[in-house]
C-alpha positions in Angstrom: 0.0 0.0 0.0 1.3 3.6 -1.4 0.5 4.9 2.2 2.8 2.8 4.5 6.0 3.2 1.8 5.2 6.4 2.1 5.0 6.9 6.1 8.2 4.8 6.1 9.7 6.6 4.3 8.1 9.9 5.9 9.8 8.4 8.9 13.4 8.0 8.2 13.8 11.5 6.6 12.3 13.2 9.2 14.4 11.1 12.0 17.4 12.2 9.8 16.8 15.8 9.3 16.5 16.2 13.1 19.8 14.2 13.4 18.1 11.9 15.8 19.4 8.2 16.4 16.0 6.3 15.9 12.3 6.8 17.4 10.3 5.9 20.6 6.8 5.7 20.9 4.3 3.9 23.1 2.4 0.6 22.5 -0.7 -0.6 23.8 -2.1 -3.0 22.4 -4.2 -0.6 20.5 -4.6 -0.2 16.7 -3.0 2.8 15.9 -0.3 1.7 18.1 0.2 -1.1 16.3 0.6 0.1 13.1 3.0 3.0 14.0 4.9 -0.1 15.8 5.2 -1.7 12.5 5.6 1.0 10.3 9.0 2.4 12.3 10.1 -1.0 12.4 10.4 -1.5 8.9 11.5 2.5 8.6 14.3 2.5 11.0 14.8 -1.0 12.5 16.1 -1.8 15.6 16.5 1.9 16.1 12.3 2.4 16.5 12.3 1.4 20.3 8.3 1.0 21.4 7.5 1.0 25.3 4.6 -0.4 26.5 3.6 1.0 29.7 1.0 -0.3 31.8 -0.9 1.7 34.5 -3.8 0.0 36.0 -4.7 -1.1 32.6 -6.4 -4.0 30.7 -4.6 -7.2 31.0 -5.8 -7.8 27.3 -3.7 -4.4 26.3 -0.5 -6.4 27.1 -0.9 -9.6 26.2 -1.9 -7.5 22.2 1.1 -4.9 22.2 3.3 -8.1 23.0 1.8 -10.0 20.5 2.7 -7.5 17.5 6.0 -7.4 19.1 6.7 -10.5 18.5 5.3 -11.4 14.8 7.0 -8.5 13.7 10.0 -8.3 15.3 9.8 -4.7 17.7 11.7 -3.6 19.9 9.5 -3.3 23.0 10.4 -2.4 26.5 7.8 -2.5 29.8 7.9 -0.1 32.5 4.7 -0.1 34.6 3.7 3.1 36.0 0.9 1.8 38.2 2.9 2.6 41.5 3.9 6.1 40.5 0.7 6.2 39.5 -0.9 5.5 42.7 1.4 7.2 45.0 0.6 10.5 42.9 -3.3 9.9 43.6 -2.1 9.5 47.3 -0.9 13.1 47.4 -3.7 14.7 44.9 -6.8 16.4 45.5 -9.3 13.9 44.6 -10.3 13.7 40.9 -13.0 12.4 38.0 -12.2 9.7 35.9 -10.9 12.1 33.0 -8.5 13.8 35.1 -7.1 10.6 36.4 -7.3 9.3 32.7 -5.2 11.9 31.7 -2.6 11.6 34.5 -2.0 8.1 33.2 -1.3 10.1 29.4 1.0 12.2 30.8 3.3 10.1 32.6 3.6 7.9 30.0 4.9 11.0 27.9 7.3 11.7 30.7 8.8 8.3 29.9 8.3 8.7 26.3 10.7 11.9 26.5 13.5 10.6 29.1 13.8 7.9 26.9 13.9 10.6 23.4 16.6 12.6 25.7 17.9 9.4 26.8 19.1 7.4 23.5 18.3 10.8 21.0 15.6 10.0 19.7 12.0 11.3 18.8 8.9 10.8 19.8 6.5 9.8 17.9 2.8 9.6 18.4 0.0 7.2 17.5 -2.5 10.3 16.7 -4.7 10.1 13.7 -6.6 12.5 11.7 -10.0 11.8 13.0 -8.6 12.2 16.6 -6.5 15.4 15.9 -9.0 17.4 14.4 -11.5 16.5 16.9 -8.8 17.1 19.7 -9.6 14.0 21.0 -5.9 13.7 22.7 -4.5 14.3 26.0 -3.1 17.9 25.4 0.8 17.1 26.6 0.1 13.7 26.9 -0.3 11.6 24.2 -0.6 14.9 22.2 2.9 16.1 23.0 5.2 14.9 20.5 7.4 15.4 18.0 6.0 13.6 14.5 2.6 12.1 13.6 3.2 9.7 11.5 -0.5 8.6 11.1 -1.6 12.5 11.6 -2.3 12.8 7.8 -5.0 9.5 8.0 -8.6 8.7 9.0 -9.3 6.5 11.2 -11.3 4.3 8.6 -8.0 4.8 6.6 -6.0 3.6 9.6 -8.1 0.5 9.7 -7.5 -0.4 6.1 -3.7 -0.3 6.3 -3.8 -2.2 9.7 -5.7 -5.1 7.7 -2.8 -4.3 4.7 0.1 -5.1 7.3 -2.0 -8.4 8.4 -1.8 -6.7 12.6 -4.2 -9.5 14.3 -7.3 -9.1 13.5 -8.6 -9.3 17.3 -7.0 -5.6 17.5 -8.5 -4.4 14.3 -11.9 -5.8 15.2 -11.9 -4.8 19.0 -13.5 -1.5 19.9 -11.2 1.4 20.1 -10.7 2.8 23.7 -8.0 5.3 25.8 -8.5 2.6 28.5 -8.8 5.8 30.9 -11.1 3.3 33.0 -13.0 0.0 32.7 -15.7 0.1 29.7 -14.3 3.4 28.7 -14.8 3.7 25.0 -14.4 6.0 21.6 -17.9 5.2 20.6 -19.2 5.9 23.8 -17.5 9.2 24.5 -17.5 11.0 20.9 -21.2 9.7 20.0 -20.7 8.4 16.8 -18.6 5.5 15.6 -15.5 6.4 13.4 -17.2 5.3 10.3 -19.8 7.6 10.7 -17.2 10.5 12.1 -15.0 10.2 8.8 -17.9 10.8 6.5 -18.7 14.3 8.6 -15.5 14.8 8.9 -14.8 14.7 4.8 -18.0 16.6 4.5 -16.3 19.1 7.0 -13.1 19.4 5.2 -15.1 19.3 1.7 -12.8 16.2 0.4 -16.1 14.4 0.3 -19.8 15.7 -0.8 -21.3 12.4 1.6 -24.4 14.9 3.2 -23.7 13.4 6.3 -26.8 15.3 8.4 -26.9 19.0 9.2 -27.0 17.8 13.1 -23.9 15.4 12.9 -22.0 18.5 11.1 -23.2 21.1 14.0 -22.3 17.9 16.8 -18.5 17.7 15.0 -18.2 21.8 13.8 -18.3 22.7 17.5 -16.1 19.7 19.1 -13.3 21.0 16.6 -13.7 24.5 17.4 -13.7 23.8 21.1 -11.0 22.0 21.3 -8.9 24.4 18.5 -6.7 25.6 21.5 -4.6 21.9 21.4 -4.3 21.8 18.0 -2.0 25.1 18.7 1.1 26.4 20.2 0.1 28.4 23.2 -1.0 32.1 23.0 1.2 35.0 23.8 -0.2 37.6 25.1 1.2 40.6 22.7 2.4 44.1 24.8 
């Protein structure tokens, strides 16, 4: 497929211009995940280093991110952050499930960069299209790094090349979640399932005439515009 050459190849200029040894990013057992894992394995070798990084999470998110490890040969290495984890919720004000959700994103970005200043490398981040424009990231958590490979792709898009690189089909097929907390998922907190999503989307970005319902477009217009501040660098204010 045209589109993982081209990420591949997307990632060992970029990894080169920056004069950076290799890559890190996080795995999880997760679909994007999974295909990053395999497309900056086949980019850069045994310099794309993935770390998987468990913290309180789904046994099942293991026993996947190893599994792609293995069949395709990644270089994968576990740190669990559930005890930092907890010991910080020890010392913390008492928070909602997003707010702890989003502690979990951004240790495992504080990882993600000692290891980048570590070894030199860059981060990279499992992000699509569909997420990014809806800001549907942890803003300096899983949204804080330095190349998207999969930023230019769809999520249906995303699906297609995961079934092109043969990833197991229990991780394409299973229902995409953060795993902020049990029986979190996508579906469940964006309202619409990504199928449905791309087609506003496209009608959104006029790549595709789809008439996708004037109430979907409102639904999606205002989640992108009200999440437009993590989509940007953060505002100076000008004297």
């Amino acid at each position: 497929m045209e589109y993982a050459r081209k990420i591949e190849k997307w990632i060992s200029l970029k990894t080169r211009e920056a004069r950076a040894k290799g890559c890190v990013f996080g795995v999880s057992g997760g679909l994007d995940s999974s295909v990053l894992a395999v497309l900056a394995k086949r980019s850069l070798g045994k310099r794309a280093l993935g770390l998987l990084m468990p913290c309180e999470s789904d046994p099942k998110d293991r026993e996947f991110a190893l599994e792609v490890a293995k069949r395709f040969g990644v270089n994968v290495k576990e740190i669990d952050l559930t005890r930092v984890y907890n010991m910080l919720l020890n010392i913390l004000p008492k928070g909602d499930e997003t707010a702890k959700g989003n502690l979990k994103a951004r240790l495992r970005m504080l990882v993600l960069y000692y290891f980048s200043n570590r070894k030199q490398y860059l981060v990279l981040g499992t992000g699509n299209r569909s997420e990014h424009l809806l800001g549907y990231f942890t803003k300096y958590g899983d949204g804080g790094v330095d190349l998207l490979p999969l930023g230019g792709m769809y999520k249906t898009q995303v699906i297609d090349l995961a079934r092109y690189l043969n990833i197991p089909k229990e991780i394409v097929e299973r229902e995409p979640s953060a795993g902020f907390y049990p029986k979190q998922t996508d579906r469940g907190e964006l309202g619409f399932t990504y199928e449905k999503l791309d087609e506003v989307l496209k009608d959104i970005e006029g790549e595709e005439i789809i008439y996708s319902g004037l109430k979907d477009m409102i639904k999606v217009k205002r989640m992108i515009k009200r999440t437009t501040h993590k989509r940007s660098t953060p505002e100076v204010c000008r004297l």
